[in-house]
Phi, psi and omega in degrees: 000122178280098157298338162316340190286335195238109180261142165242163160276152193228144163254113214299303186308306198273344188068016202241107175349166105276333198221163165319148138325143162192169152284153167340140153253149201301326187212144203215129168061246183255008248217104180242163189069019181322316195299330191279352180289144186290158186278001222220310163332296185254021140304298187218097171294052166271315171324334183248037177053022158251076205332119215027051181224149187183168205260120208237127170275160179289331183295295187310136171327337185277332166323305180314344182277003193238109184253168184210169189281186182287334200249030179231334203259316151303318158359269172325313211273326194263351193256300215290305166331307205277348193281316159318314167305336189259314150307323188290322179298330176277344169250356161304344183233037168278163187294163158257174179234137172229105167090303206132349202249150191276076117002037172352107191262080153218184209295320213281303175293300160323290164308316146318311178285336180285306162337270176334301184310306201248052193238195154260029165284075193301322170255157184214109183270110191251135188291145164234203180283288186267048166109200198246129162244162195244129182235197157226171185324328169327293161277351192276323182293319169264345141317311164320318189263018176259316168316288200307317174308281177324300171309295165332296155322276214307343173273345190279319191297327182298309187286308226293324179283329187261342147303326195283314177313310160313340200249346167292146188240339171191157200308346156302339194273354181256014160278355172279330207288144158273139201231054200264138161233000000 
């Protein structure tokens, strides 16, 4: 996860967060091209009529200056899980390689091989990403179980990151966390 990527909105007067973690958004209010604007710009929108309000990356010494409630500071802890959760489903369903053959670990792929395991089907010429591999019960049981592995992995680093979420006390704090996958 890049945190430079990741903004909160601020109320400038009050010093106090308002809004979720996010990326930048392209267009924000009256405001097109946010993303293409300078940090020093979308620090303090008052140039665009948008009175005491701007965009703090989380990463910066400037975040501190800012505090938030207890049900904004919960928000933040729920937007960030979610955004964690969104990376674990894109490498959770990257291929696996079995053998030379490219795999899909998904729900589809799994159900099929429990099928096959429990058919009378000594060979299995099975579709994979990069062509028909031919297996016999042996490897379909440690595909299976290498999917399952694999799968497995990616929720334990996922709770392990949302332990970590947990454990923040303000939107600085999630800049400690390791979000290593």
């Amino acid at each position: 996860m890049n945190l430079n990527e990741l903004y909160v909105l601020v109320d400038n007067e009050k010093n106090i967060i308002i809004d979720k973690v996010q990326e930048l958004p392209d267009n924000w209010n009256n405001i097109s091209g946010l993303k293409c604007l300078s940090e020093d710009k979308i620090k303090n929108l008052d140039w665009s009529g948008n009175k005491n309000l701007g965009w703090i990356n989380i990463k910066t010494d400037d975040i501190k200056k800012y505090s938030l409630s207890k049900e904004t500071l919960e928000l933040n802890k729920n937007q960030l899980k979610s955004l964690v959760s969104k990376i674990r489903k894109e490498k959770q369903f990257e291929y696996i390689n079995y053998n030379g053959a490219q795999i899909k670990p998904d729900l589809n792929t799994g159900h099929s091989l429990l099928f096959l395991i429990n058919s009378d089907i000594e060979n299995v010429n099975f579709k994979c990403l990069n062509g028909y591999f031919s297996f016999n019960q042996d490897q379909l049981k440690d595909i299976l179980n290498k999917i399952n592995n694999h799968t497995q992995k990616y929720f334990d680093i996922e709770k392990n990151i949302f332990d970590q979420i947990d454990q923040c006390d303000s939107v600085q704090d999630f800049v400690n966390i390791n979000y290593d996958f």
